[in-house]
N, C-alpha and C positions, 0 to 999 in steps of 0.2 A: 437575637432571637434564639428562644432553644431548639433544638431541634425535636421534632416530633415525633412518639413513639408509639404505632397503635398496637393495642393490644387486645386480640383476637377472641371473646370467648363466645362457643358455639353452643356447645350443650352445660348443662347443669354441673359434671365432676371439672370443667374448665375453669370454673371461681374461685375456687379456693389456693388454683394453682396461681393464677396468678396475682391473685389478692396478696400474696410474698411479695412479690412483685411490686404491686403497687407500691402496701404499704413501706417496701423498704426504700422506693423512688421520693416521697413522700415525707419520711422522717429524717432526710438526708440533707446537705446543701443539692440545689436541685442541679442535675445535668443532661435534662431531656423536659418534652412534654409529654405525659406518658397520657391517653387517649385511650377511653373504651371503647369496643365495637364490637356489636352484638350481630352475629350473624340471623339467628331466631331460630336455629333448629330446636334448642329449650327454649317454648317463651310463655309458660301462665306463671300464672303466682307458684305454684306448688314447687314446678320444677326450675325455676330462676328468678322470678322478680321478690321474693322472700330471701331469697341469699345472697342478693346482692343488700339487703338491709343490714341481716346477719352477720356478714361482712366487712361491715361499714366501706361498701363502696359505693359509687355514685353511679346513678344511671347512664348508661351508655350515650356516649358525646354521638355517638353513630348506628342507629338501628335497623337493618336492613333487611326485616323480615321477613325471611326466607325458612320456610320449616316445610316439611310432610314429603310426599312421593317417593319415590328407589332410590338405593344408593347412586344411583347415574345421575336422576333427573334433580336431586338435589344436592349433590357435588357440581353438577354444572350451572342450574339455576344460582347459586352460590358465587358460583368464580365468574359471572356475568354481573353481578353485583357490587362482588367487589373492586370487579375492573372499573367502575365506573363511579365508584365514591373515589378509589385511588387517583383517578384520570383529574377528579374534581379537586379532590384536595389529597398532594403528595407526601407520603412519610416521608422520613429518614430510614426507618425500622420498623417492621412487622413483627408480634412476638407471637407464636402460633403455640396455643396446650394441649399436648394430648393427642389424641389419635381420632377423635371421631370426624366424621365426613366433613362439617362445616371447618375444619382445622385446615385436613388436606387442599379443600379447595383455595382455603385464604391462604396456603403457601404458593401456589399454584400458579394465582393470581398476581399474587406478589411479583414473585422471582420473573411471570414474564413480561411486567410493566421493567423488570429491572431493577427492583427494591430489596433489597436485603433482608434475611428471613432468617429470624433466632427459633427455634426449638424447645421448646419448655418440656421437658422430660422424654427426652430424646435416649435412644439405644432400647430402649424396652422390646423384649423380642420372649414370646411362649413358641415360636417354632411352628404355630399352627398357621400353614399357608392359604390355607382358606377361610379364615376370622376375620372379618372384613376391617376390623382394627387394626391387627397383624399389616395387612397388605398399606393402610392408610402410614401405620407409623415405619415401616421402610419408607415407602416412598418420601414421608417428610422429610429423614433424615438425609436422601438422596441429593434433595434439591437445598438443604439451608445451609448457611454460612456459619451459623453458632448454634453448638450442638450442648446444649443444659443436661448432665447426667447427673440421674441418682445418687450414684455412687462412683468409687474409683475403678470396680470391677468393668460397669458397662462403659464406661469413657473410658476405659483401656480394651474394650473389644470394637468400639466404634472406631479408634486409631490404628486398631489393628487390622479394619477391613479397608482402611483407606482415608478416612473420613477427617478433615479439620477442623478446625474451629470450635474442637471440642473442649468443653469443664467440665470436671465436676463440682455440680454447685451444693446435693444436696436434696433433699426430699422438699419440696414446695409443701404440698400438703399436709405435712407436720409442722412447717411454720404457721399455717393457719391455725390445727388444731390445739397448737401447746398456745399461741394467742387467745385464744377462744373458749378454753379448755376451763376458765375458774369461773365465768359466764356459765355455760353449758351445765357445772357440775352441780350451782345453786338453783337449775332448775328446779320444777318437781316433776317427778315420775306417771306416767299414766296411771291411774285408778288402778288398784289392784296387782301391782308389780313392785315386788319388794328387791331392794340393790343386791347383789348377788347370785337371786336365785331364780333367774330366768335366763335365756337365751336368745339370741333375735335370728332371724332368718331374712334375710335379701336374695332375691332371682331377678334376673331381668336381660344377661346375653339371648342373644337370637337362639345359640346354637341348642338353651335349654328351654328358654319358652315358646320358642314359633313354630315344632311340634306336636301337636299333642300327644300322640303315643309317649314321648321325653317329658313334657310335661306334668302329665298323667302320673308318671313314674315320680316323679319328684313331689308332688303333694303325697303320694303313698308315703313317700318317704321322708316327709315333715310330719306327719302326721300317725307314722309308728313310732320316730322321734320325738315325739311330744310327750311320750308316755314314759319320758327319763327326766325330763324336766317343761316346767311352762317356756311356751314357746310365743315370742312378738313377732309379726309379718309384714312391715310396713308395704303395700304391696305398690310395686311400680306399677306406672300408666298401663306403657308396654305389659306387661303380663297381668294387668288385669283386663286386659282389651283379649287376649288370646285368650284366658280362661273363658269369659264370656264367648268368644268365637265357639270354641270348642265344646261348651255345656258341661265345663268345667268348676265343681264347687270348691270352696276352701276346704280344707285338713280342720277336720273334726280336733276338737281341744287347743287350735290354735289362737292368739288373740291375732288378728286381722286389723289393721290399719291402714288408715291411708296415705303416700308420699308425707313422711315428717320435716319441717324446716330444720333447716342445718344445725342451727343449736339443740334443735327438740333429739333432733337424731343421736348428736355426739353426747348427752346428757344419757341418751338407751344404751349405748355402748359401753359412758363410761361407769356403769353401775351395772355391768349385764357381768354373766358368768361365763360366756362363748358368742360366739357366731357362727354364723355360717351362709355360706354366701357365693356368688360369682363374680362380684363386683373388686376389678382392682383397686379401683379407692380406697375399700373397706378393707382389702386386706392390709393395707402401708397402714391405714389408721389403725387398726385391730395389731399392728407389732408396735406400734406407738405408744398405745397404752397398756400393754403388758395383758391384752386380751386374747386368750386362745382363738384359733381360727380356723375353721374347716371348710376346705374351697371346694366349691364342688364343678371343679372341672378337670380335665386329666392334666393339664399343662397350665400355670400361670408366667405373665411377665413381670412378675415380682420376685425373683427367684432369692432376694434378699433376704426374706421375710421369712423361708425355709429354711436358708441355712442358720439365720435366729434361732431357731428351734419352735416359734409361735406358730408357724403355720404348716395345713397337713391338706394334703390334695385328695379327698374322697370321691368316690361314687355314691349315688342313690343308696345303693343296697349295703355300703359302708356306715351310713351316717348315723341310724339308731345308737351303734356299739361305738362307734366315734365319739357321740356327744355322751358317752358314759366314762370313757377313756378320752379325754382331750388333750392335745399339746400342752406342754409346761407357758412359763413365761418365757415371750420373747429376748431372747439378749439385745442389751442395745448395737442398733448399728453405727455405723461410722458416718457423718454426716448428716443425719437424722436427729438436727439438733435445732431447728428453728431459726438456723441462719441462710438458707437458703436463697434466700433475699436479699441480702447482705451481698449472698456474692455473687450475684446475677448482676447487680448493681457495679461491685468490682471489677467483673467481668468486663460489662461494657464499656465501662469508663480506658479500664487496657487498652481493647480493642478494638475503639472504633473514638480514642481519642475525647468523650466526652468530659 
């Protein structure tokens, strides 16, 4: 019997990580049973059961619908969960993506039934000690045995702070998108948006929408923005829930949508002129496709993607004159080739014999 490998996905940017994954487990002679498990902190259509189609993944073998309340009460409710699907039915291997709460807890979970915990984009570090993803993706890396790096920069700072069990495997998330990518591009366009000459705008960290004075300040500044070029808003859950808290309206001259499905989305990017965004996903994808990128936060943990030359860390009050002046194209990076799967796959087979 093979041995059994579940794989962790909590919120919506976890799919496509390990959808590399999967499908490189899957296209291979097989040497695991690789097993989905949906924690449910992403669970409607919008934000997860549409990309797992997308995707061509199968619906999770294990669904433990767990989503909503504080980072406490659902980090705990979470790893109470998982203790007891593990109890019932034991891995071999946990594969954990990412940094949001339902990740940390299923590592958590894991390592104290005594199950061995891989790391799916492990070493990512913006330095900000209070971003509650920051604090999630230390800790993962603290407690796993195999540590999946981007690149060769951060799995040689991850060895350097101590840490084993480290690869670099590679950008997960570029293995989905260069998969997905000739799909996505035979889309068509939303009504009224011609390839090239528009721009998209993504928000959705706490640290810019969960106040409104910050908030407030950033729709000003989409919407002086706009008058450089048309601008798309797919608006997340999350900040469309605070704008309404708040009595907060959309940026005049914006087009406003709502959560796009994974293909709809990478079809707006791959025919857009910029971005601009918070979102680390969107910046690995936006140097993938040679899309300028203007982050609007002071720190990212993509630091890759800057020294590319495609991405540029703005403020509010930067971004008008930013998206009239934008970064070049991205240079390619190293690893960031769609194999990442491939050797995640190599990886394990190394090191744990399979």
């Amino acid at each position: 019997m093979l041995p059994a490998l579940h794989m962790v996905a909590a919120a919506r940017p976890n799919l496509p990580k390990l959808a590399a994954l999967w499908h490189a487990l899957a296209e291979a002679p097989p040497i695991c049973a690789p097993i989905l498990l949906h924690t449910g902190q992403h669970h409607d259509a919008a934000m997860f059961g549409d990309l797992l189609e997308d995707l061509a993944l199968p619906a999770p073998a294990i669904a433990l619908g767990v989503s909503g309340g504080t980072h406490a009460e659902l980090t705990g409710r979470t790893m109470m969960a998982c203790e007891a699907a593990w109890q019932r039915d034991r891995p071999a291997l946990v594969v954990v993506a990412g940094d949001v709460d339902g990740a940390l807890a299923a590592g958590l979970a894991a390592r104290k039934l005594g199950i061995p915990v891989a790391h799916l984009e492990a070493g990512l570090r913006c330095d900000d000690a209070d971003m509650p993803e920051e604090i999630n993706r230390r800790a993962l890396d603290a407690i796993s045995d195999i540590l999946w790096a981007p690149d060769e920069a951060t799995a040689a700072r991850l060895r350097a702070a101590g840490h084993g069990g480290v690869c670099a495997v590679g950008n997960a998330m570029v293995d989905s998108l260069l998969r997905h990518l000739p799909a996505a591009r035979a889309r068509p366009l939303p009504e009224g948006l011609s390839p090239g000459a528009y721009g998209i705008v993504t928000l959705h960290r706490p640290a810019n929408v969960d106040q409104a004075p910050v908030l407030r300040a950033l729709i000003a500044a989409v919407e002086a923005a706009a008058v450089a070029m048309p601008l798309a808003w797919p608006l997340h859950p999350r900040t469309r829930a605070r704008m309404e808290r708040f009595g907060l309206v959309p940026p005049r001259g914006v087009r406003m949508m709502p959560p796009l499905r994974y293909l709809d989305f990478l079809a707006l990017m791959a025919h857009a002129r910029l971005v601009a965004t918070d979102s680390g996903g969107v910046q690995e994808e936006a140097a993938a496709l040679g899309l300028p990128c203007l982050t609007l936060r002071p720190s990212t943990e993509r630091p890759a993607t800057l020294a590319a030359g495609g991405n540029q860390l703005v403020t509010p009050a930067q971004l008008a004159e930013a998206m009239r002046h934008p970064p070049g194209r991205a240079a390619a990076i190293p690893l960031w080739d769609g194999c990442a799967g491939a050797r995640m796959r190599a990886h394990l087979a190394e090191v744990l014999g399979w």
